[in-house]
N, C-alpha and C positions, 0 to 999 in steps of 0.2 A: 291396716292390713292385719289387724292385731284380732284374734279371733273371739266371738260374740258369747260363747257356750257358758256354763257355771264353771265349767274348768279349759282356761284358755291355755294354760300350761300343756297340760296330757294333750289335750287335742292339738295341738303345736306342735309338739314332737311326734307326733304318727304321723303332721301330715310330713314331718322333713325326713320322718324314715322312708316314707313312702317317695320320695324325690331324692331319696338315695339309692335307692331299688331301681328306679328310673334311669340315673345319671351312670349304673353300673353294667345293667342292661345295654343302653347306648355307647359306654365306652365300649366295653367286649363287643362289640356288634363293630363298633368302629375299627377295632383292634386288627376283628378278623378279615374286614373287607380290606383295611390296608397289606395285610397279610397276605391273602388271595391274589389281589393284584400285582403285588412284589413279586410274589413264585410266576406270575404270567410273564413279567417286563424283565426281570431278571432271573434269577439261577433259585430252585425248591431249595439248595440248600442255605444261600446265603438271606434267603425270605425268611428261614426257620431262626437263622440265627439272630435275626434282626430281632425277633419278638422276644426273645430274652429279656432284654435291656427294658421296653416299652411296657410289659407285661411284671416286672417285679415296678417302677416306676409308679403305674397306674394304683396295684396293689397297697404303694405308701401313700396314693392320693386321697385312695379309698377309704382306709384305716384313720387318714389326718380328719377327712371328714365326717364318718362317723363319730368318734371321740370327742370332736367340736360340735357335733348340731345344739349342744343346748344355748351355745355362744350365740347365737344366729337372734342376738337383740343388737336394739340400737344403743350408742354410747348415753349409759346414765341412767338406761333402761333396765328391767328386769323382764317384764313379759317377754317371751319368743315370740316371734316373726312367722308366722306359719308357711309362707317360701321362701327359697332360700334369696329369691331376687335376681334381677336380671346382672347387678353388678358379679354376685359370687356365683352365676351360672358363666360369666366371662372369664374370671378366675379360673374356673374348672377347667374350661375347654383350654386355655391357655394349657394348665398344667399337661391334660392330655397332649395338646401338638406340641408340646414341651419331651412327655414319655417318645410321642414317637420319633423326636429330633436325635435324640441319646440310642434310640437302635440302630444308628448309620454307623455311632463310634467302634472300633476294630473290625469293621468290614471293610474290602476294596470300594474304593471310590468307584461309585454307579457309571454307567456311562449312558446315551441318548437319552431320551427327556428323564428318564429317571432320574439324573444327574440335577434336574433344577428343584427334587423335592425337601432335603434338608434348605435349601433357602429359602422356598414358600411359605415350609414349615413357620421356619424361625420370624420371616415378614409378617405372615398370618398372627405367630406369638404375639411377636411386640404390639403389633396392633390392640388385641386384646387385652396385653399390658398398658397399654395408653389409653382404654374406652371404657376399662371395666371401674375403676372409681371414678369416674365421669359418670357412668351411668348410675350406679348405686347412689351420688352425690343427687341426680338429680331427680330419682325416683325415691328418695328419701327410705334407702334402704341399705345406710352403711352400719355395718353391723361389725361386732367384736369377730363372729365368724369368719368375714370376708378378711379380718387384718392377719387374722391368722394361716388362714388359705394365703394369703399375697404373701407373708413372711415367709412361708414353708417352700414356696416357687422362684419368690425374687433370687436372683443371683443364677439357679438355677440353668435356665435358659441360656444366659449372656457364656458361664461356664460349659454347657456342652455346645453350643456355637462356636467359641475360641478351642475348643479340643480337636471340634471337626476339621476345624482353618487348617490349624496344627498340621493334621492329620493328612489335610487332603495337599499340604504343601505350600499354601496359598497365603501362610506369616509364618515368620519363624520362630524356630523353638524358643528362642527367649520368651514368646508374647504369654509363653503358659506362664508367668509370673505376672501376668497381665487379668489373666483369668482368673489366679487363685487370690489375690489383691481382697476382693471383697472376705473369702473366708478365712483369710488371715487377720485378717481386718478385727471382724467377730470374734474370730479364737483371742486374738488379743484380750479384747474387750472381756472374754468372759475369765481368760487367765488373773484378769486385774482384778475382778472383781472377788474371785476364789483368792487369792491371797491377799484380799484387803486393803490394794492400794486402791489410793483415791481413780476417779474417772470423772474427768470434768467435761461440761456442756461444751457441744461444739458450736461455733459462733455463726450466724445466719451467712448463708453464702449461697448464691445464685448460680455457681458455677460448678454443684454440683449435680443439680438436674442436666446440667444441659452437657458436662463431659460424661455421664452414663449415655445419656440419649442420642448423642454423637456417634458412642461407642456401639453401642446397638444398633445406630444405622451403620457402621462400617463391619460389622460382622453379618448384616441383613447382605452387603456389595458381594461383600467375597465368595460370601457359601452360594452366591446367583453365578452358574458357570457363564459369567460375563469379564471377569478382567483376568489378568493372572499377573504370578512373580513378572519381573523384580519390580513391577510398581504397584502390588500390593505390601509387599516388603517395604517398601517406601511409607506407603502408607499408614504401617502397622505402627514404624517407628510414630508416625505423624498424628496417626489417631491415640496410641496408646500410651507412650511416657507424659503427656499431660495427665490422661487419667492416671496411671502408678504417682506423677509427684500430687495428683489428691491426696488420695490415698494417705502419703507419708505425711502431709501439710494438716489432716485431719490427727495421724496419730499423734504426731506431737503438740496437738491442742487437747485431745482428750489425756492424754499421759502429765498434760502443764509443764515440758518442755519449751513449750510455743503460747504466749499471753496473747489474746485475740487484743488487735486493736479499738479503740475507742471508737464508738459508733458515731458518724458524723466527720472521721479526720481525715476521711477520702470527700474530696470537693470537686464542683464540679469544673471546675480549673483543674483537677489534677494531670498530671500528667497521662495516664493510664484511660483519661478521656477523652487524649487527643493522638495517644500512639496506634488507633485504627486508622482515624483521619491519613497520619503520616502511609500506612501499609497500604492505603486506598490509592494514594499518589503513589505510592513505588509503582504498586500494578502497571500502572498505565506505562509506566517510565522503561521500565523492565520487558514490558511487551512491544514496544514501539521497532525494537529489529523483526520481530515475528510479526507483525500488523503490515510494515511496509514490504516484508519480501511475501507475501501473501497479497496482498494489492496489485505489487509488480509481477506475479508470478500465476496471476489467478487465469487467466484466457489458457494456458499450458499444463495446468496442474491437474493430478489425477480429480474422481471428482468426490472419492474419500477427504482429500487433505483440502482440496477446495472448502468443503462443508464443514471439515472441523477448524478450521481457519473461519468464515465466516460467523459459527459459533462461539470461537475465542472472543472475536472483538466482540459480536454483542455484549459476553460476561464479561470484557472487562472494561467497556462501558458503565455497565450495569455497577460494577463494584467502582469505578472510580466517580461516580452520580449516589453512590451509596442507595441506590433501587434496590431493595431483598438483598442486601449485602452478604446476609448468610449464604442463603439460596445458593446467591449467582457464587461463592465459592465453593458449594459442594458442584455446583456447575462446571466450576473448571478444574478442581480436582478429577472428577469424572470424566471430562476430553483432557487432562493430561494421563490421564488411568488408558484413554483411548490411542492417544498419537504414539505412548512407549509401545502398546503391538508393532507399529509400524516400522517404529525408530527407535535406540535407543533415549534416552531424556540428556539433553545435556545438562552441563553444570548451571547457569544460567535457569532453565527450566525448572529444575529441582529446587532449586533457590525462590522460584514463585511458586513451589509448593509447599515450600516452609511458609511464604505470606501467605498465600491462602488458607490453608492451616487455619495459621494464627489470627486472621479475619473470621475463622466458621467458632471459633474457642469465643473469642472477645467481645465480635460486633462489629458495627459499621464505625461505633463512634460519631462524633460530632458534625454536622451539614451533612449529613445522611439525609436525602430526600425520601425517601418511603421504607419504612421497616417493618411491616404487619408480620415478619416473620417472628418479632422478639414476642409476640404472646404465645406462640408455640415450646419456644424456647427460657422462658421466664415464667411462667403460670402452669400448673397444674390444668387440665382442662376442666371447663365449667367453675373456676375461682377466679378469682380477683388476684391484682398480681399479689406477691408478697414474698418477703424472703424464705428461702429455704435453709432450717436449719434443723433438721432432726437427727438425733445421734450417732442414730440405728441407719445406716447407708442402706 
């Protein structure tokens, strides 16, 4: 992709000015159609004030990328890349449905379908987030540029998603300590390094891809006018102090408060590979009053709670056979997220939402019959598994 001329350099960067004039074109085009349609479905003034936020946003998109097009080579490379590629054209548009997720914050919560557009937003985001190095990976066009556009966005997103939560009621105020996690995180990091104390490598862990991408699917739930308090509040506590105790479990391995253990001293005897096994047994055990008064009660019962009874037992079939063990727990997080509309949860209930939980965190563990779900959750897409351990969260 590298260009043929006596000067591949100069002609490389015209053509990415030239697909920067494009990409600015198209956002402001995109900007204003969102705009136009806001003032139609809701209120001229709260359309105007939306574009604030989304409009200085795009402006720092614009700026990052300019500034970086000469980055726009491959690792170890010097020549430019003369597009920017489909992975940093994913990036971009991320960023953009990222500016326009952040003009909902200090507005009233929208109502009728307007109300499901910060969650498409942010679904649409992650998406992006999850396809755009996959795609650069596979068209052999990762580039210093693209790491730098991802650095600039990452955290971003996850950050005005939990403000909106915040905002619209739907986790509680604590969970902002949830959100700023990650730039705390960084400021740390950069504090330590301005005053000269050590920062040491963070040791390979699997468990960090998959409590961000948790975390990200449960901020995609909430901002979707699909569930509400108190079993998203439930929820929050369930999705998010796992992620906060990363968080702290990473700083005190980068600060060497915390000495990573010896590679190899978790076996596969361990205990920790057979405590899913045990939470796959509770399931079944735990739900067996709920299974039989659903059985007994099914010919009388409305034909909501018939169907979300029917649904239980399939998941927790599903989890106690260890079939998509993940899956089938975000499955029944989701019909318990359903039954508290109805009913309040009892103590009991809440307590299989702690194991479920802790089943979508860990795995299915051992005599799990089918798990195609851990190469979502364990691999980057388009790699091979491997551990994750990069510094930079």
């Amino acid at each position: 992709m590298q260009s043929v001329s006596a000067n591949p350099g100069t002609t490389a960067i015209d053509s990415l000015r030239r697909s920067w004039w494009a990409f600015f074109v198209i956002s402001l085009a995109s900007l204003a159609a969102a705009y136009l349609l806001l003032r139609l479905a809701w209120q001229p003034e709260l359309a105007a004030r939306w574009l604030v936020l989304p409009a200085l946003t795009l402006a720092y998109l614009l700026s990052v990328l300019w500034r970086n097009l000469e980055a726009n080579h491959r690792q170890g490379e010097s020549a430019l890349l003369p597009t920017l590629g489909w992975g940093n054209l994913l990036t971009l548009g991320r960023g953009l449905l990222t500016a326009m997720l952040l003009g909902f914050l200090g507005l009233p919560q929208p109502q009728s379908w307007v109300a499901w557009l910060p969650g498409i937003l942010y679904v649409l985001s992650d998406a992006a987030d999850f396809f755009d190095g996959y795609v650069a990976r596979r068209t052999n066009h990762t580039t210093r540029l693209g790491e730098i556009l991802d650095m600039s966005f990452d955290g971003l997103g996850v950050l005005a998603a939990a403000l909106l939560s915040v905002q619209y009621g739907q986790v509680p105020l604590w969970y902002l300590v949830i959100a700023l996690a990650r730039p705390l995180f960084l400021a740390g990091l950069w504090l330590r390094k301005r005053w000269q104390l050590p920062i040491y490598e963070l040791p390979p862990s699997l468990s960090r891809r998959i409590f961000a991408g948790l975390q990200m699917g449960f901020l995609a739930a909430v901002l979707l006018p699909i569930f509400s308090p108190p079993g998203t509040h439930i929820a929050a506590a369930l999705f998010g102090l796992p992620l906060l105790a990363g968080f702290l479990r990473d700083w005190l391995y980068v600060s060497g408060a915390l000495k990573p253990r010896q590679a190899g001293s978790a076996t596969q005897s361990s205990p920790a590979r057979w405590l899913p096994t045990l939470l796959r047994m509770a399931v079944l055990a735990l739900n067996l009053p709920f299974l039989t008064a659903w059985m007994n009660g099914f010919p009388d019962q409305p034909l909501t709670l018939a169907l979300l009874g029917g649904l239980n037992a399939i998941l927790v079939l599903a989890l106690f056979l260890g079939v998509m063990p993940r899956i089938a727990a975000i499955g029944a997080l989701c019909a318990l997220g359903f039954y508290q509309m109805l009913a309040p949860l009892a103590p009991l209930q809440i307590t299989l939402a702690l194991i479920y939980a802790a089943i979508l965190f860990v795995g299915g563990g051992a005599f799990s019959l089918w798990t195609p779900e851990e190469t979502l959750f364990q691999r980057r897409a388009g790699e091979h598994a491997r551990l994750e351990g990069e510094c930079s969260r």
